[in-house]
C-alpha positions as CSV (number, residue, x, y, z in Angstrom):
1,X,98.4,124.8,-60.2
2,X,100.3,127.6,-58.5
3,X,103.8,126.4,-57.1
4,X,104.5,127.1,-53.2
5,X,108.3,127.4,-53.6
6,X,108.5,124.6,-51.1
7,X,110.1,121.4,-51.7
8,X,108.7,117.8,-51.5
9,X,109.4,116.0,-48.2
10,X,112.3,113.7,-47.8
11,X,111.6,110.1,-48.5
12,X,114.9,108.9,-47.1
13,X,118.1,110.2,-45.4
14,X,119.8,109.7,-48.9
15,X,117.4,112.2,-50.4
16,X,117.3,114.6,-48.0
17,X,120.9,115.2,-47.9
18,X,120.8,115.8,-51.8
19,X,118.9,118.3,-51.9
20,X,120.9,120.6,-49.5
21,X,123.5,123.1,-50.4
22,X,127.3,121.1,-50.7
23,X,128.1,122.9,-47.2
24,X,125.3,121.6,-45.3
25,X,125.6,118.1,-47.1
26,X,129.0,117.8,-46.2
27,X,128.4,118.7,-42.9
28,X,125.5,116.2,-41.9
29,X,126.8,113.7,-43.6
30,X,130.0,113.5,-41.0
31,X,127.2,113.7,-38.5
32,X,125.8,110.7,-40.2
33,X,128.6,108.5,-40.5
34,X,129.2,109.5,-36.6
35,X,125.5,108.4,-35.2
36,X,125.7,105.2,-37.8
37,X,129.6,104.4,-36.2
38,X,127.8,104.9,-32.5
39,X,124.3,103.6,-33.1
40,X,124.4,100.9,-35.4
41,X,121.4,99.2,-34.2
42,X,119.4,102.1,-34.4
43,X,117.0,102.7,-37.5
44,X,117.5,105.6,-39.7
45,X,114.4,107.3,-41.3
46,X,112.4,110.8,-42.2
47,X,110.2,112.2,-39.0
48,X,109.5,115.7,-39.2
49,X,110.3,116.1,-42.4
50,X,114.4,115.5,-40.9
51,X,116.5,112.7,-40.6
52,X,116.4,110.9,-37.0
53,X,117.6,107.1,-35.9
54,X,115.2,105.1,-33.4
55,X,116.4,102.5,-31.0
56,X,114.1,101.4,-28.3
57,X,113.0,105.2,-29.1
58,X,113.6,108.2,-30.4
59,X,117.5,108.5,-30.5
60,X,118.7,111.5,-32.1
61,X,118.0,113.6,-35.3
62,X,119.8,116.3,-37.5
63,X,118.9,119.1,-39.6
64,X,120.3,121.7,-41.9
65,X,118.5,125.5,-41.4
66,X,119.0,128.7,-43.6
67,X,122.1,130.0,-41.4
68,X,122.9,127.0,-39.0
69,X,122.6,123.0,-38.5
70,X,121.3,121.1,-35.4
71,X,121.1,117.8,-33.9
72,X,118.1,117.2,-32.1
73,X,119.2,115.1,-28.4
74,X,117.3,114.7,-25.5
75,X,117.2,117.3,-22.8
76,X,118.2,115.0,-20.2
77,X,121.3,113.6,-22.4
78,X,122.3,117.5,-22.8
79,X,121.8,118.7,-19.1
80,X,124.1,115.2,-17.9
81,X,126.5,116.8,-20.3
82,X,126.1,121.0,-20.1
83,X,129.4,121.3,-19.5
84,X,130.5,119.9,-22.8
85,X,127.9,121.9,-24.4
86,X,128.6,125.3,-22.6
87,X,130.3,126.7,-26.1
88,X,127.4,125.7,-28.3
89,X,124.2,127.6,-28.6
90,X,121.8,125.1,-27.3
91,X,117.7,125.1,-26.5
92,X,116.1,122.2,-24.3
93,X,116.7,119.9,-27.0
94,X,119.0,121.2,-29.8
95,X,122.4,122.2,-30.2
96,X,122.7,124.3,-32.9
97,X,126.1,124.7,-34.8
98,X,127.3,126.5,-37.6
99,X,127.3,125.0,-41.5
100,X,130.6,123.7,-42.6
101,X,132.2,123.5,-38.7
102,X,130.3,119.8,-37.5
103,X,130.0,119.0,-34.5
104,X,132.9,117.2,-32.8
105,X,133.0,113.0,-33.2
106,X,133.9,112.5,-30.0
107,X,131.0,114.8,-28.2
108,X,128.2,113.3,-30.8
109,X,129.7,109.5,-30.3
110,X,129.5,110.5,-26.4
111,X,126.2,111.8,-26.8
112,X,124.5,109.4,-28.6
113,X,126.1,106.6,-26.4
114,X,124.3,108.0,-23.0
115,X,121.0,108.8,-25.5
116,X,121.3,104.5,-26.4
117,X,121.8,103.7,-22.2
118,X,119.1,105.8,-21.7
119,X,116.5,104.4,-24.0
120,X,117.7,100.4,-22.8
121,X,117.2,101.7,-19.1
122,X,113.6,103.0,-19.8
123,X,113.2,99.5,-22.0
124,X,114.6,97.3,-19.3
125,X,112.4,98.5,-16.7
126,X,108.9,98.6,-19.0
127,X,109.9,95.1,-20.0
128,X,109.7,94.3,-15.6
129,X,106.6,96.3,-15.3
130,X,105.3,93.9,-17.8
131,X,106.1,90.7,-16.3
132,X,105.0,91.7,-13.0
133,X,101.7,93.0,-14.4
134,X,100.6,88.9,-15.7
């Protein structure tokens, strides 16, 4: 059978991160520790073929590309915090920074934070809907 040149999906965070250059390993892995430290309820696993943590939904995910490295946030998390993100290239739901310069803990700790209040928020008020509904 003729090879692709493409590699197996990740089965875990662990094995994902080994199989990137030492750059781009280094650099999640801070961004690891740093969603773990702020989120440590949240559940870490492979969607996408990328690390991403769940609690009460989708929280945040990470990723190492050819020239750059992005976490993956909410858009509604990033435009409550634009002005923290001005210097960053950012798209509706990614802020993209370079490999070997992570992103700062304070701004993902802060990040991830209002990501978590928004996700209890959004459970709180299903979890009302619900009672009311019987």
């Amino acid at each position: 059978m003729k090879s692709t040149g493409k590699t197996a999906p990740a089965r875990d965070v662990d094995y994902y991160l080994a199989a990137l250059p030492e750059n781009s390993r280094a650099t999640l892995k801070r961004i690891r520790n740093t969603i773990k430290v702020a989120a440590p309820k949240a559940v870490e696993k492979i969607s996408y073929r990328m690390p991403m943590y769940n609690y009460l939904g989708m929280l945040v995910g990470f990723a190492a590309f050819k020239n750059h490295c992005s976490l993956f946030m909410s858009p509604s998390v990033m435009e409550a915090h634009k002005d923290l993100l001005k210097r960053y290239d950012t798209a509706k739901g990614t802020i993209r920074f370079p490999i070997g310069k992570p992103l700062p803990v304070a701004l993902v700790k802060k990040l991830v934070k209002a990501r978590i209040k928004e996700n209890e928020a959004r459970f709180r008020k299903r979890k009302r809907v619900s009672r009311r509904s019987r």
